[in-house]
C-alpha angles and dihedrals in degrees: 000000000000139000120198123200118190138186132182116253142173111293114256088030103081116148125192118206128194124204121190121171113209085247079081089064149281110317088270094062097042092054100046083044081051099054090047089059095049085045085050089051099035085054087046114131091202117027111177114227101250151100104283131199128185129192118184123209117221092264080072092081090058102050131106114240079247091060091045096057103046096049093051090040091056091046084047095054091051100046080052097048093039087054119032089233114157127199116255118261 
């Protein structure tokens, strides 16, 4: 459904960038697919500092918002682990 790149990055810079194909739905759909993912993030108990990306795959457009968070949470908590990345204070 998702795949998350992350890079470390200065604390307090981080960036978040979404990435929807046009597979995922008509423009109404990606955006509204796109604002879920920043409300995800933004709801995130534990957000690396770093440069995100985040490319959805076309079961994205199907997904709860239940579904949603707990499968970028997961990707988040292992960017974080992998990398030894820590939320800025």
């Amino acid at each position: 459904m998702l795949v998350l790149l992350a890079r470390k990055c200065d604390p307090g810079a981080a960036r978040l960038g979404i990435t929807l194909s046009r597979r995922i739905g008509g423009a109404v759909v990606r955006n509204r697919c796109k604002r879920r993912i920043k409300e995800v993030v933004r709801l995130a108990v534990r957000v690396p500092a770093a440069d995100l990306v985040v490319i959805g795959k076309p079961a994205l457009a199907q997904a709860s918002f239940q579904e949603l968070q707990r499968a970028l949470g997961a990707l988040l908590e292992k960017a974080s682990a992998n990398s030894g990345m820590r939320r800025p204070p």
